[in-house]
N, C-alpha and C positions, 0 to 999 in steps of 0.2 A: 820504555814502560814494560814492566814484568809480562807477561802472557795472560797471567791470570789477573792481575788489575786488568788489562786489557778487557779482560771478559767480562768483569765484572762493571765495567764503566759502559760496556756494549749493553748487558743487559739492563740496566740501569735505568740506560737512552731507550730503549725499545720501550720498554714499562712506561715511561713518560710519554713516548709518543702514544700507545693505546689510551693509555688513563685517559687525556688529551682528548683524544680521536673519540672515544666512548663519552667521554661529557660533550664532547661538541653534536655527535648525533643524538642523546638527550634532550638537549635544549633544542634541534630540529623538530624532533618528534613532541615535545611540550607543546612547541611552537605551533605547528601543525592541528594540536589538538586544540588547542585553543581559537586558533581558526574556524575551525571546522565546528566548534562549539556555539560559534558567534555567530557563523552563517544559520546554523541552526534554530538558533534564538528570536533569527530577524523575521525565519518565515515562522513561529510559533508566537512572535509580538502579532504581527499583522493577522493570523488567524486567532488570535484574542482578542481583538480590537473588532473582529466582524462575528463575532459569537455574541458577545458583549452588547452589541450595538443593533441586531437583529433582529424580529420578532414574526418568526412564519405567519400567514394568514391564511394559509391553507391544509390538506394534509398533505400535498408532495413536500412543500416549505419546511411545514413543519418537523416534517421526518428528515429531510437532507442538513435543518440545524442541527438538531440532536443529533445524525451522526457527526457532523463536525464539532459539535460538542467534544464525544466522544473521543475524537483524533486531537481534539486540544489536552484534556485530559492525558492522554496516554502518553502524549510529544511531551508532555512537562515534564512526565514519570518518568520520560525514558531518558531527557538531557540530562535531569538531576544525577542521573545514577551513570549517565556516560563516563568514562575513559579509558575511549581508543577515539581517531577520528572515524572507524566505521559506526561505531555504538552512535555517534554524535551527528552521523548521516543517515541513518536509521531513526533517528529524532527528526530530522528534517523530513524524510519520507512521510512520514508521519502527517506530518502537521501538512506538508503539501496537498497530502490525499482530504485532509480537511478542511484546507481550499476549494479545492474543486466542490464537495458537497456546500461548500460556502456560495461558488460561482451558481450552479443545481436550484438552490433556495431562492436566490435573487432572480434567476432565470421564470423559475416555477411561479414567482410575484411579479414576474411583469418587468424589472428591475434590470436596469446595466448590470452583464457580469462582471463588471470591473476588470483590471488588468489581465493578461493572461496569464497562466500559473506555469511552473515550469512542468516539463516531460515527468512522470511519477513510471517509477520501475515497472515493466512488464506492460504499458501501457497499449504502446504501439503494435508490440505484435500481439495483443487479446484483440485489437478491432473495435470494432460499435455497432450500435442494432442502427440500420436505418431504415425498417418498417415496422410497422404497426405487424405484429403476428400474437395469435393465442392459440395453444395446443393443449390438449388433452392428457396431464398425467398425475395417475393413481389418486384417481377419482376428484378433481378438479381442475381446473381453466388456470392457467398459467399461462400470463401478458407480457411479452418483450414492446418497446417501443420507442421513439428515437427524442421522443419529447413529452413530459408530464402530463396525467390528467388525472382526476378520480380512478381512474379504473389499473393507472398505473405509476403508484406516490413514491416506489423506494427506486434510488436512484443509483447506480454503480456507478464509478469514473473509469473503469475500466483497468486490469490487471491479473495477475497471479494470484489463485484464492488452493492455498494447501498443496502447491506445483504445477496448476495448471489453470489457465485462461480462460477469465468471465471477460467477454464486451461489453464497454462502455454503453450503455442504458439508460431506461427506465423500465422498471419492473412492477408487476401486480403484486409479487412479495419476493424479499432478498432469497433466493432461492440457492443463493450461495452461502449463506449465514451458519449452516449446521455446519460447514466443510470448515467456517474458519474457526467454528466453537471448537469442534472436534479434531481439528487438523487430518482429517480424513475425509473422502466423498462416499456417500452410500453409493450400492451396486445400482440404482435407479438413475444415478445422474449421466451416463452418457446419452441413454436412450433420451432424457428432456433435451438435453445440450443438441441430441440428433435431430428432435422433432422442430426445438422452436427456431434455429441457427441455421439447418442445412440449405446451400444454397443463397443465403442472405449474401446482397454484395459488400457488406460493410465486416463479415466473419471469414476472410481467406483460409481458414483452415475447416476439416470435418471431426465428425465425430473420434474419430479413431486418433484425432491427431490430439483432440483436446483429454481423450483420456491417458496417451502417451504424456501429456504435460506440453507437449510446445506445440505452438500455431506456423504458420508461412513467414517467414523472414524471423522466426525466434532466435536461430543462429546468425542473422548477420546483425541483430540488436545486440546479442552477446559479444560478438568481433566488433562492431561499434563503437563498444563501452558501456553499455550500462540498462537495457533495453529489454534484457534476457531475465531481467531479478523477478523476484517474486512480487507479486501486487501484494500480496500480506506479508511483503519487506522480511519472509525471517522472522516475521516478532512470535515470540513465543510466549506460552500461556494463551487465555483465552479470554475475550468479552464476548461482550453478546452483539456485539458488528463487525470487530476488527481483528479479535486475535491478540492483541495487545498485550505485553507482560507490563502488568499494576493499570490496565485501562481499566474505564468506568462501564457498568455493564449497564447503567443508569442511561434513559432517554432513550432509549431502543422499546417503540413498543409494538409487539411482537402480531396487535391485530387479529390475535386468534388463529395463525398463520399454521395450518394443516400440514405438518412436516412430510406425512406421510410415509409408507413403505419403505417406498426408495432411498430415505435419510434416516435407516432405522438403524443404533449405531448398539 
């Protein structure tokens, strides 16, 4: 064979094997997203199915449906519009975190939480309130506490809110809400974060660590897998609970809730 047919039949072969090789990771990567679309779908049916089928009797109830309202909402907005399998795991965060305020509701009515939901990003290393505390900031009474009552209706599941770590809760008012509208925290929240958390055995980390963004074991949730994310998942844009890009800023009612100084943006 000449030298140059030679070459010409080599590069020929190569070409075929890439073209080949680039359609077969393709149809991986479809594959994959497709997957990851469906898983995403199973946990936003099931957080439909308990929106739907709910009806608060109280105000903790009633506020923890409306935010899962809210995460049903935004998990639709965000599948429809998904493709990658991240965008499509970001849909499932989603809808998980409106779980949890699902499990919250039923909890707050007396009601089996039903199943348990899975791990939600940033979860584990924000912690959870397990006392009753109220502290004094910028001129009002702000209430952590480990279980619902009047005095404490908005409910957090616990995560990353704009890089850094809210404990799983119950609140007198979502006092993290301006940092997810804003994607920023006014200069007044480390001092609350100081006053109502320091010392709590359910908050491993302090003040300094929660304005740095990570809490105690934030780095070995991130070498874990998945543990280190943000609780407001990344999602960009803003509602008025979650942060959401195309969430509902509908069912979030605000209560008259004193932003104050310290969330002054």
């Amino acid at each position: 064979m000449e030298p140059l047919l030679l070459i010409v039949v080599v590069i020929a072969l190569v070409g075929a094997v890439v073209m080949v090789s680039q359609k077969n990771t393709g149809k991986r990567e479809a594959a994959a997203v497709d997957d990851a679309k469906a898983d995403a779908r199973q946990a936003i049916e099931r957080l439909g199915g308990q929106v739907f089928n709910l009806v608060g009797s109280d105000t903790a109830s009633k506020q923890a449906l409306a935010d899962a309202s809210e995460r049903y909402t935004a998990a639709g907005s965000q599948i429809d519009q998904a493709r990658t399998s991240a965008q499509a795991r970001l849909a499932k965060q989603t809808a998980l975190e409106g779980l949890y305020y699902i499990r919250a509701a039923r909890l707050a009515m007396g009601m089996d939480p039903g199943p348990d939901v899975p791990t939600i990003d940033g979860q584990k290393s924000a912690g959870e309130v397990t006392e009753e505390r109220t502290v004094d900031f910028e001129g009002r009474q702000v209430t952590a506490a480990p279980a619902p009552s009047e005095k404490t209706p908005n409910y957090y599941p616990g995560g990353r809110v704009a890089g850094r770590p809210v404990p799983a809760g119950w609140y007198s008012e979502p006092w993290w809400k301006p940092a997810l509208v804003a994607g920023a925290w006014g200069v007044g929240s480390m001092f609350l974060f100081s006053a109502m958390f320091s010392g709590m055995a359910g908050v491993g980390y302090d003040a300094q660590a929660f304005e740095d963004g990570y809490g105690d074991g934030y780095q070995d949730g991130m070498n874990d897998g998945g543990d280190g994310g943000g609780a407001d998942g990344g999602y960009d844009g803003g509602d008025g609970g979650a942060g959401y890009d195309g969430g509902d800023v509908g069912g979030y009612d605000g209560g008259g809730m004193d932003l104050g100084g310290g969330f002054d943006f």
